[in-house]
HTML snippet that shows the backbone in 3Dmol.js (N, CA, C, O; Angstrom):
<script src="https://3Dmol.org/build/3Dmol-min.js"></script>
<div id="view" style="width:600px;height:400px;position:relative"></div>
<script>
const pdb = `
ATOM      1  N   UNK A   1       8.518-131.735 196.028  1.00  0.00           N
ATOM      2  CA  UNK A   1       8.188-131.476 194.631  1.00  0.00           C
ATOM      3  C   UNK A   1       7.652-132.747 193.960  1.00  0.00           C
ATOM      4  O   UNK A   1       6.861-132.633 193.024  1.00  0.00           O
ATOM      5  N   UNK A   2       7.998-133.810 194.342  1.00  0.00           N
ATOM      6  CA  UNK A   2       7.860-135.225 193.418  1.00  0.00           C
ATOM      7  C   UNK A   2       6.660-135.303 194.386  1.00  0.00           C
ATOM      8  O   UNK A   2       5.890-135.935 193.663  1.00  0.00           O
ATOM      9  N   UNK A   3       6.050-135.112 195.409  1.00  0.00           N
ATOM     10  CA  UNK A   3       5.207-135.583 195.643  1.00  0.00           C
ATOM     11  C   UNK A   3       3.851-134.372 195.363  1.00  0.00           C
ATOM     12  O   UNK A   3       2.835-134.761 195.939  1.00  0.00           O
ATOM     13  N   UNK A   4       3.740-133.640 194.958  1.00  0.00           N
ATOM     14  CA  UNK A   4       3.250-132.645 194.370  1.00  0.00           C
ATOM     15  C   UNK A   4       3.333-133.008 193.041  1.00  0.00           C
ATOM     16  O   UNK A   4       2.359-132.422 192.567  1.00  0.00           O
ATOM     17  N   UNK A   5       3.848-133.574 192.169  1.00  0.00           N
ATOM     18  CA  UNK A   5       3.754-134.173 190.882  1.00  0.00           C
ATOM     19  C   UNK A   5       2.959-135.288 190.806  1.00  0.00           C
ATOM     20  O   UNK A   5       2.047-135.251 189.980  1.00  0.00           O
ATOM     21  N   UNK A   6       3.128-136.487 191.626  1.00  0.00           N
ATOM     22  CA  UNK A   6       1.987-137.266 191.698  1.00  0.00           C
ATOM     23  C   UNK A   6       1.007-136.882 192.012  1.00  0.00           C
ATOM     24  O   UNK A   6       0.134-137.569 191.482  1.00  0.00           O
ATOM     25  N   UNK A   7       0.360-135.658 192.982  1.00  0.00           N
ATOM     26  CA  UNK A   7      -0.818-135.388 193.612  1.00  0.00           C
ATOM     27  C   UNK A   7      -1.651-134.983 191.967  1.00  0.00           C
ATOM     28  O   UNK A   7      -2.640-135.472 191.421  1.00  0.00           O
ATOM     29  N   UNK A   8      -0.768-133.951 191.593  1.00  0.00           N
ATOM     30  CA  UNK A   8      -1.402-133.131 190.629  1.00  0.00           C
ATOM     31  C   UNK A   8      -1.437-134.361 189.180  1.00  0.00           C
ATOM     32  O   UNK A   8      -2.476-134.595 188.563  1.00  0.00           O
ATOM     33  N   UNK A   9      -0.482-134.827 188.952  1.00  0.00           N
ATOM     34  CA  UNK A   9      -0.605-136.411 188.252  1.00  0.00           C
ATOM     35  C   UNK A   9      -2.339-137.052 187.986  1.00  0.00           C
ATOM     36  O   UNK A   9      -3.082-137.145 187.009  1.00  0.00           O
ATOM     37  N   UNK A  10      -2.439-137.434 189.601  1.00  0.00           N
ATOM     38  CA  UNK A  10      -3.401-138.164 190.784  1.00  0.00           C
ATOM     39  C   UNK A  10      -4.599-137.473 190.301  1.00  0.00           C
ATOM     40  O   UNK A  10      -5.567-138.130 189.919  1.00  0.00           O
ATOM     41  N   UNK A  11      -4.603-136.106 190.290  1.00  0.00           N
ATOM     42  CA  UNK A  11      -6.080-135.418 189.787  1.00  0.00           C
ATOM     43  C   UNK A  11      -6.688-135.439 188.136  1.00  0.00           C
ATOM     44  O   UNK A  11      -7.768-135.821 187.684  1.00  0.00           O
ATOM     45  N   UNK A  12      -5.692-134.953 187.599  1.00  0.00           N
ATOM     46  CA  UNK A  12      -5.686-134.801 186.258  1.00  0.00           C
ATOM     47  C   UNK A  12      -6.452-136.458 185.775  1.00  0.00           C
ATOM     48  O   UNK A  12      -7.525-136.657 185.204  1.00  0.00           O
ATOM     49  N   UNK A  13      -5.472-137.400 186.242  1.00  0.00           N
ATOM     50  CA  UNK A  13      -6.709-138.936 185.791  1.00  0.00           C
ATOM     51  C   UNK A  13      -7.529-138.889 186.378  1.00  0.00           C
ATOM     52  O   UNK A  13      -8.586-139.394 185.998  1.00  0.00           O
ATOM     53  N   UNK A  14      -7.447-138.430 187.254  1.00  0.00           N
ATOM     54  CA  UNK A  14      -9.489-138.602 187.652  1.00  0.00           C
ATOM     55  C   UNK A  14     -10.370-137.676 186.985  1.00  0.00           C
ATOM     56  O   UNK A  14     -11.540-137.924 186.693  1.00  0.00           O
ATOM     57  N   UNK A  15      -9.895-136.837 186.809  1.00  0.00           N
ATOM     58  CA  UNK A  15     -10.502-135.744 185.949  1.00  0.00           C
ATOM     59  C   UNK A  15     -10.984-136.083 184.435  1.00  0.00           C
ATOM     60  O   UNK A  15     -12.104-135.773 184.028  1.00  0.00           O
ATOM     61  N   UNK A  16      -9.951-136.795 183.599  1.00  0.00           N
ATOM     62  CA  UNK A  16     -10.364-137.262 182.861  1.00  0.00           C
ATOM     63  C   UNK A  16     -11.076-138.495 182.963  1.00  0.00           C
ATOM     64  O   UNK A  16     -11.913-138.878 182.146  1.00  0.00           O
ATOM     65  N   UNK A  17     -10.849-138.881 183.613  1.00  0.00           N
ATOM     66  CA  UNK A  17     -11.800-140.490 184.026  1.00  0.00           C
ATOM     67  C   UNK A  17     -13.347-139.934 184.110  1.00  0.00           C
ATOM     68  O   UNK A  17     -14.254-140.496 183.495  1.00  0.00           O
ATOM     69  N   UNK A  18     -13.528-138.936 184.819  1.00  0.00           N
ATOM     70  CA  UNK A  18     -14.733-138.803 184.869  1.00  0.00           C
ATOM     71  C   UNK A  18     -15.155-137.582 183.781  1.00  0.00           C
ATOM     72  O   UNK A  18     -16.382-137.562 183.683  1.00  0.00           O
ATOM     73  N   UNK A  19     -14.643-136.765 183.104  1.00  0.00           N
ATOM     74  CA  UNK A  19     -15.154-136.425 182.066  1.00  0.00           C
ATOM     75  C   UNK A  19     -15.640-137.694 180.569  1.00  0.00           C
ATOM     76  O   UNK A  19     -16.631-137.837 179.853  1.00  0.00           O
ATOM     77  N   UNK A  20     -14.413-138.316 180.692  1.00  0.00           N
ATOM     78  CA  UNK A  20     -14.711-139.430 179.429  1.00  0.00           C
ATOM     79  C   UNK A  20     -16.330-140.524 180.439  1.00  0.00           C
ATOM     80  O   UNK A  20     -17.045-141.324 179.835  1.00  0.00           O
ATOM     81  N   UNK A  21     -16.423-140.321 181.368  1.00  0.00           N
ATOM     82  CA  UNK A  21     -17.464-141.002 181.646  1.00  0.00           C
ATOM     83  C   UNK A  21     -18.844-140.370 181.304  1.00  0.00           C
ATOM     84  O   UNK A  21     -19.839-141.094 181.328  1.00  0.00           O
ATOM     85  N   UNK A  22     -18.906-139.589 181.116  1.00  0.00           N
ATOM     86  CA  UNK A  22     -20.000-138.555 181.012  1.00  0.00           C
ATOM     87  C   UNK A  22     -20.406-138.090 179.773  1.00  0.00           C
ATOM     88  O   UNK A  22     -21.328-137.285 179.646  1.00  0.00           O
ATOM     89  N   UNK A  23     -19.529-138.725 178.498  1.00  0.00           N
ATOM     90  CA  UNK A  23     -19.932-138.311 177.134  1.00  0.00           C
ATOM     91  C   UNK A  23     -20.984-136.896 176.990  1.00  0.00           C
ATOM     92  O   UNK A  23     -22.004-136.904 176.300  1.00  0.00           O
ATOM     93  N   UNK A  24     -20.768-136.363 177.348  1.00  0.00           N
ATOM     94  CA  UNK A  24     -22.199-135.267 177.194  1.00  0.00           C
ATOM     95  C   UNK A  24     -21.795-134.209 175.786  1.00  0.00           C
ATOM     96  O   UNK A  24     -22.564-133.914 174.871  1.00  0.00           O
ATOM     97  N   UNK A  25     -20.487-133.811 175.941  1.00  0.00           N
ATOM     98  CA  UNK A  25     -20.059-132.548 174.994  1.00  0.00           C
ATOM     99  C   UNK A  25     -18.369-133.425 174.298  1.00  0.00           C
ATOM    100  O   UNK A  25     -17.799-134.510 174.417  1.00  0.00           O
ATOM    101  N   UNK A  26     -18.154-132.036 173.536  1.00  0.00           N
ATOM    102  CA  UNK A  26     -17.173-132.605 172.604  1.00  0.00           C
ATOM    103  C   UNK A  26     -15.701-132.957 173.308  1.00  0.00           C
ATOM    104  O   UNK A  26     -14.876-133.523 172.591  1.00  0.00           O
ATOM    105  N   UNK A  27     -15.312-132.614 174.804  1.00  0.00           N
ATOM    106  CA  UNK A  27     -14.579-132.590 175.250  1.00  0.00           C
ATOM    107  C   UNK A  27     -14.694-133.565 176.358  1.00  0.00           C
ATOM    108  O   UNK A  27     -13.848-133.635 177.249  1.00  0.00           O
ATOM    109  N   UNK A  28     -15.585-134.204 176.308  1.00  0.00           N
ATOM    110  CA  UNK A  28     -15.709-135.692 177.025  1.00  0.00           C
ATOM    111  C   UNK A  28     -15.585-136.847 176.221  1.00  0.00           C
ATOM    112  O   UNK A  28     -15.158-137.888 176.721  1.00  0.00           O
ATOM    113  N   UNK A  29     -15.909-136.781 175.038  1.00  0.00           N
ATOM    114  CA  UNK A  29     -15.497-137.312 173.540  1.00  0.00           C
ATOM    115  C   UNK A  29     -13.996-137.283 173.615  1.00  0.00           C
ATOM    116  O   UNK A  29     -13.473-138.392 173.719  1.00  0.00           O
ATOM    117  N   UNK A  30     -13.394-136.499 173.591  1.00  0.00           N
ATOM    118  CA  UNK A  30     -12.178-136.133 173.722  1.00  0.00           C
ATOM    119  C   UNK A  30     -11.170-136.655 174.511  1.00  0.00           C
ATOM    120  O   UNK A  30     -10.157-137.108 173.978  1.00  0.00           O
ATOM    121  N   UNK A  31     -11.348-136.652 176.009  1.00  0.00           N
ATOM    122  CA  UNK A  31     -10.920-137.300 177.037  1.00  0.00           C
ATOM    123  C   UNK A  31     -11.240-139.056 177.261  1.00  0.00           C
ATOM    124  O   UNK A  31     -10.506-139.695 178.015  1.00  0.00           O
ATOM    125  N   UNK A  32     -12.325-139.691 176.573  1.00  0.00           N
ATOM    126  CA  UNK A  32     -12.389-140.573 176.329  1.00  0.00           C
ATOM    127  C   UNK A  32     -11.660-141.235 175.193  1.00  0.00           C
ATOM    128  O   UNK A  32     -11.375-142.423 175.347  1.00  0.00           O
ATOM    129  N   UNK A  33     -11.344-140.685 174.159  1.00  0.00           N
ATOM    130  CA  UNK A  33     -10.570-141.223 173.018  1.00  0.00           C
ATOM    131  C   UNK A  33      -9.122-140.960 173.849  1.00  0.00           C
ATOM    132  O   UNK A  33      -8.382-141.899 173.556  1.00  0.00           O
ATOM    133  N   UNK A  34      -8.658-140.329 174.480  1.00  0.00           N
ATOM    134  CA  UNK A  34      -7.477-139.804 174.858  1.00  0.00           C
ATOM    135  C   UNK A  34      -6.775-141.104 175.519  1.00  0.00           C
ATOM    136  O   UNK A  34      -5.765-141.678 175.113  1.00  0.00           O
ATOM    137  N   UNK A  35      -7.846-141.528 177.029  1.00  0.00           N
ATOM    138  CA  UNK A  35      -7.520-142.608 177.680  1.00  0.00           C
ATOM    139  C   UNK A  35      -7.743-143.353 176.976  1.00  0.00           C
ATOM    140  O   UNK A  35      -6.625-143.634 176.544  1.00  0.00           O
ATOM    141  N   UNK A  36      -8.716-144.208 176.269  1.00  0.00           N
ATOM    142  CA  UNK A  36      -8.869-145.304 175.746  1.00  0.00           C
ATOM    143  C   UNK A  36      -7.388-145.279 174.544  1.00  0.00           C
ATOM    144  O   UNK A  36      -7.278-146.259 173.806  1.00  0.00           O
ATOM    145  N   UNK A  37      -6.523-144.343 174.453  1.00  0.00           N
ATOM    146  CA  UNK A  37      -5.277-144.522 172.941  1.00  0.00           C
ATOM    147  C   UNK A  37      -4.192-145.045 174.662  1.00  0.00           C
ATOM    148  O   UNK A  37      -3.550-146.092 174.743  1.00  0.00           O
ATOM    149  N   UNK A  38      -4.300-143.903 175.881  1.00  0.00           N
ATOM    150  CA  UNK A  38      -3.022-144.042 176.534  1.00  0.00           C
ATOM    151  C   UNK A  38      -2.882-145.445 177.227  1.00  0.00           C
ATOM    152  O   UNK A  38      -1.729-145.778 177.503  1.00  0.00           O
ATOM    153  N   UNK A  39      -3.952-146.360 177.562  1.00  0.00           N
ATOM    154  CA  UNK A  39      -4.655-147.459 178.288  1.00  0.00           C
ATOM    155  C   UNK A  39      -4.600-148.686 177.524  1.00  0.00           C
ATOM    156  O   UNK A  39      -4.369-149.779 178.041  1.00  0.00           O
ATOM    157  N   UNK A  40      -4.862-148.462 176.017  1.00  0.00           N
ATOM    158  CA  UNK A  40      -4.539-149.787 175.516  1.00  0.00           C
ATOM    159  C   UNK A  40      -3.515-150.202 175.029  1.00  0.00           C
ATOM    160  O   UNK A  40      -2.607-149.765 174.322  1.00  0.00           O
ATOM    161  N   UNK A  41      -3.943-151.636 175.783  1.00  0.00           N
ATOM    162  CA  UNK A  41      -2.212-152.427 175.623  1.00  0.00           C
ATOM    163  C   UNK A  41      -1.826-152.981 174.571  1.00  0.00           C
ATOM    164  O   UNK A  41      -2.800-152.697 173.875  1.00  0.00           O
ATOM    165  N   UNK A  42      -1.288-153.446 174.032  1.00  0.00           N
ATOM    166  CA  UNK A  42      -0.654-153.776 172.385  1.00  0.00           C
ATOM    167  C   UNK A  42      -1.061-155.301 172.809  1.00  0.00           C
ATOM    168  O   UNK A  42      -0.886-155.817 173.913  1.00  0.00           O
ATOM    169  N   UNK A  43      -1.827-156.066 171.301  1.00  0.00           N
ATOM    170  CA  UNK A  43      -1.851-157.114 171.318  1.00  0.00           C
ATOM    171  C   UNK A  43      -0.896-158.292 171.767  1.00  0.00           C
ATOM    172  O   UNK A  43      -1.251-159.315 172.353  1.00  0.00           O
ATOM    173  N   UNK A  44      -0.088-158.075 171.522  1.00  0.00           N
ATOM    174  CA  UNK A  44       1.034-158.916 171.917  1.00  0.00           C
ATOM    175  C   UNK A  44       1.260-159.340 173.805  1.00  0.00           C
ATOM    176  O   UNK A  44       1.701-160.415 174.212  1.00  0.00           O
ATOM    177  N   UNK A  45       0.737-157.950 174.848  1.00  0.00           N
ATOM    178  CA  UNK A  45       0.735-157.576 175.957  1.00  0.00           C
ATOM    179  C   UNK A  45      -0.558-157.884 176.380  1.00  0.00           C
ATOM    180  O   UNK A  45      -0.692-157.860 177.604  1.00  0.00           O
ATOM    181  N   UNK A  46      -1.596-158.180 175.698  1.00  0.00           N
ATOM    182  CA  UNK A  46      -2.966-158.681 176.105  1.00  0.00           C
ATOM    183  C   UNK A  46      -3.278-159.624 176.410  1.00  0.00           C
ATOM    184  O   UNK A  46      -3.776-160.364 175.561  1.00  0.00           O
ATOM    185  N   UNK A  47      -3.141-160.076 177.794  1.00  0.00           N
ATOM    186  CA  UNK A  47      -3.457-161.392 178.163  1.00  0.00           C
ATOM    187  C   UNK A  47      -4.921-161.950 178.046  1.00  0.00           C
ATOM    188  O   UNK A  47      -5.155-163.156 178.115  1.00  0.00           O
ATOM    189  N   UNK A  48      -5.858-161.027 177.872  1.00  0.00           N
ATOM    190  CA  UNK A  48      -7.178-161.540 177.783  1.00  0.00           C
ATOM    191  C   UNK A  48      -7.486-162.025 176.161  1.00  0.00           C
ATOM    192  O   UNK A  48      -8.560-162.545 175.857  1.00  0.00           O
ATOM    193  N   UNK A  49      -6.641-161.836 175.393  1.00  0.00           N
ATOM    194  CA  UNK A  49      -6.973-162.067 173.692  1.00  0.00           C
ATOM    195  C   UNK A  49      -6.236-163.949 173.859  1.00  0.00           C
ATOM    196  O   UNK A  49      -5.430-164.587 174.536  1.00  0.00           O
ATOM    197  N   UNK A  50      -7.367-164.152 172.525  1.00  0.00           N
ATOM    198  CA  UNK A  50      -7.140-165.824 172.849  1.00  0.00           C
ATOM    199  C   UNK A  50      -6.778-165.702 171.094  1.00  0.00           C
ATOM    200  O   UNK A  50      -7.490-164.968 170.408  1.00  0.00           O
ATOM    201  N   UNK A  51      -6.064-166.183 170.700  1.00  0.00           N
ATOM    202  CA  UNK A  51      -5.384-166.383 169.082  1.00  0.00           C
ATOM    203  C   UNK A  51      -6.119-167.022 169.058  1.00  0.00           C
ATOM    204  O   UNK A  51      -6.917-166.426 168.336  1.00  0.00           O
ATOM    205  N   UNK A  52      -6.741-168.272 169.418  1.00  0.00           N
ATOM    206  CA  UNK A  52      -7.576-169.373 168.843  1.00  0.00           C
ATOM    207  C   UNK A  52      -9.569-168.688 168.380  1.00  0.00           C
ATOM    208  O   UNK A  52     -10.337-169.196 167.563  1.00  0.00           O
ATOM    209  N   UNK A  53      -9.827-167.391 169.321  1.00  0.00           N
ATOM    210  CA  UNK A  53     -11.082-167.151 168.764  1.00  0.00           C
ATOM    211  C   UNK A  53     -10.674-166.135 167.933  1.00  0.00           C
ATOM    212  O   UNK A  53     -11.416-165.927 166.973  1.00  0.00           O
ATOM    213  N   UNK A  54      -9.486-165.300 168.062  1.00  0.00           N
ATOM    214  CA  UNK A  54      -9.448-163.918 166.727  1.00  0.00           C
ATOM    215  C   UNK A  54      -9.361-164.806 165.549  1.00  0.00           C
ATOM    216  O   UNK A  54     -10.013-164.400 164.587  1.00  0.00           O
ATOM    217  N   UNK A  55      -8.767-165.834 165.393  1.00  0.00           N
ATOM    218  CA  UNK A  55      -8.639-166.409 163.909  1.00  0.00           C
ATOM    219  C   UNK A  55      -9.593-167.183 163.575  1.00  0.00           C
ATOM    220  O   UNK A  55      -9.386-167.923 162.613  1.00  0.00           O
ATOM    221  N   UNK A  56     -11.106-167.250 164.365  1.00  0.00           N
ATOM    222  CA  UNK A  56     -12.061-168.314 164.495  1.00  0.00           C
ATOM    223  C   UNK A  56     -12.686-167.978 163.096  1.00  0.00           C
ATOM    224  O   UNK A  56     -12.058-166.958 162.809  1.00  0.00           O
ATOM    225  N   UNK A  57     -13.665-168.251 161.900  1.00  0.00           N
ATOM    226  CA  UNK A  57     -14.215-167.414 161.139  1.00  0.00           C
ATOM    227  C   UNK A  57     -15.703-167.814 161.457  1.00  0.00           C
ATOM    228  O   UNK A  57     -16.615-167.392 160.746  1.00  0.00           O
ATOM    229  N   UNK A  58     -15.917-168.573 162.457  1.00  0.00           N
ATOM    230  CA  UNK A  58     -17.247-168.542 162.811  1.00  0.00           C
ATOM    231  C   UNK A  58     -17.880-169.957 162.162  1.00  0.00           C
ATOM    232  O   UNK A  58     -17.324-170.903 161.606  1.00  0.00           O
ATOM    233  N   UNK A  59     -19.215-169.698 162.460  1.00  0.00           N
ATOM    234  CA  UNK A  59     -20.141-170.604 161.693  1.00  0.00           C
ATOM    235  C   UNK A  59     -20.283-170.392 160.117  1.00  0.00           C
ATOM    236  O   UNK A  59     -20.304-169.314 159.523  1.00  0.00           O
ATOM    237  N   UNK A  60     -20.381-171.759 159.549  1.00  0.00           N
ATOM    238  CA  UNK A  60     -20.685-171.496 158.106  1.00  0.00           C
ATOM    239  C   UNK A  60     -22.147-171.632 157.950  1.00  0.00           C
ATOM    240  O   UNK A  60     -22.594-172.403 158.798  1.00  0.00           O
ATOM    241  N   UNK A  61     -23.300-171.014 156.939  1.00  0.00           N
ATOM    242  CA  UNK A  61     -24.523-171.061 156.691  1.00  0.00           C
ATOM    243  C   UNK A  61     -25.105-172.527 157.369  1.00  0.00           C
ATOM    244  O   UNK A  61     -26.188-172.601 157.949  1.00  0.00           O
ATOM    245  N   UNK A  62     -24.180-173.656 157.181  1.00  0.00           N
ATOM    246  CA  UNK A  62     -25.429-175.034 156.932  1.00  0.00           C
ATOM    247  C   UNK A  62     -25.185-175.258 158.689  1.00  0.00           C
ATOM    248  O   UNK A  62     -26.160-175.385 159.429  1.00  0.00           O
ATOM    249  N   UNK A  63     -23.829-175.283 159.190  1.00  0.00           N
ATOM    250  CA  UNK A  63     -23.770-175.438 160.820  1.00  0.00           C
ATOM    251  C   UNK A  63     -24.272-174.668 161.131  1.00  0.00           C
ATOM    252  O   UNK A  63     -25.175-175.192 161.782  1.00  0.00           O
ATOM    253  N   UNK A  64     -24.431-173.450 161.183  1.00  0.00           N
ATOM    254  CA  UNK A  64     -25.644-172.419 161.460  1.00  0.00           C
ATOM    255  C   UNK A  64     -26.775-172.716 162.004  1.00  0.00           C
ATOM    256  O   UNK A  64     -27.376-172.592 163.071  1.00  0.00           O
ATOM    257  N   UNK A  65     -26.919-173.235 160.753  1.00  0.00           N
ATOM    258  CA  UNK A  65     -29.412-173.611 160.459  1.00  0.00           C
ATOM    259  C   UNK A  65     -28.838-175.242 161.874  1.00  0.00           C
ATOM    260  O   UNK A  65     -29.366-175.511 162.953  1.00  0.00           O
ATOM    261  N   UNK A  66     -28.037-175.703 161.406  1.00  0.00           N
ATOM    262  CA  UNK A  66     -28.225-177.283 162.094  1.00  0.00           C
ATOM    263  C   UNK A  66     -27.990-176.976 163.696  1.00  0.00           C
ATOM    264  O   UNK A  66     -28.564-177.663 164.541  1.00  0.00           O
ATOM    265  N   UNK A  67     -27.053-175.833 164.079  1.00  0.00           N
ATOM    266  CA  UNK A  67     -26.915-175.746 165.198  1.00  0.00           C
ATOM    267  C   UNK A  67     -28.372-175.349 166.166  1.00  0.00           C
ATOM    268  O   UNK A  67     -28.818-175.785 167.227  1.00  0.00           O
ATOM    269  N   UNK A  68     -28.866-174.186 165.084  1.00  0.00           N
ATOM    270  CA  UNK A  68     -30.146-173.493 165.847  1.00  0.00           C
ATOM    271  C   UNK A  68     -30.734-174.603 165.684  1.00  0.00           C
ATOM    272  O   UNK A  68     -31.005-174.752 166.876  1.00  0.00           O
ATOM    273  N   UNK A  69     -31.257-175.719 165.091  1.00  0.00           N
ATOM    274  CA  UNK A  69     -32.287-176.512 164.900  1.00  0.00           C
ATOM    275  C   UNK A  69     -32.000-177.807 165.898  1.00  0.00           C
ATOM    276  O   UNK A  69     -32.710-178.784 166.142  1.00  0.00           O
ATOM    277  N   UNK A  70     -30.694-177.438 166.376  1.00  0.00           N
ATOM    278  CA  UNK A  70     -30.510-178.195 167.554  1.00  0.00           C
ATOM    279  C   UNK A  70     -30.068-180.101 167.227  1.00  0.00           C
ATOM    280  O   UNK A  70     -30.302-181.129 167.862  1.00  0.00           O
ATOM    281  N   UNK A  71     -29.449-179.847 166.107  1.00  0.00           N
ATOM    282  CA  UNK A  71     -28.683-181.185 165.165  1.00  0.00           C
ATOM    283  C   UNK A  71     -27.381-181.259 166.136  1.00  0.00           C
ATOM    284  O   UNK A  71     -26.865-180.189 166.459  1.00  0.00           O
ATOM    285  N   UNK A  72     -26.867-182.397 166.582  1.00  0.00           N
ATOM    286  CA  UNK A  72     -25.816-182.266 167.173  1.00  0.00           C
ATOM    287  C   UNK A  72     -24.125-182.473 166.015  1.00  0.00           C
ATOM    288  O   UNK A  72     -23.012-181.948 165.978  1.00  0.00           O
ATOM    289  N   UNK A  73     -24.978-183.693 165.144  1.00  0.00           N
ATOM    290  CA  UNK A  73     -23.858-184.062 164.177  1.00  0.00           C
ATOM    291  C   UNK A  73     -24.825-184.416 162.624  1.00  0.00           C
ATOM    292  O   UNK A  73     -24.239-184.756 161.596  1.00  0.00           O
TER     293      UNK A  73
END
`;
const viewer = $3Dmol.createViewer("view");
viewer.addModel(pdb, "pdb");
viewer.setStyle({}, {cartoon: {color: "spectrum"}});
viewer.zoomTo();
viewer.render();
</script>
């Protein structure tokens, strides 16, 4: 029985894996929002997020123009 639960488990994600790949109709829409809510990991659990660029606010206007214009300092 438990291994008949994983099989059927085993299909069902692939099933949706490849419907959410295929965006075509409203129910590939569907299966894609579904995995992408069950799949993502909570910030805190995200080893690929760097605190130092989420809090970055970027370039300001004048480092901007000086960077593209190729000013070093």
């Amino acid at each position: 029985m438990k291994r008949f639960l994983e099989d059927t488990k085993a299909r069902i994600v692939q099933w949706l894996g490849q419907r959410a790949s295929r965006d075509i109709n409203f129910v590939d829409r569907l299966c894609r929002r579904l995995l992408d809510r069950v799949l993502r990991l909570p910030p805190e659990n995200d080893f690929l997020r760097d605190e130092w660029v989420d809090s970055d606010v970027g370039f300001d206007p004048d480092e901007l123009d000086r960077y593209q214009r190729g000013e070093t300092e």
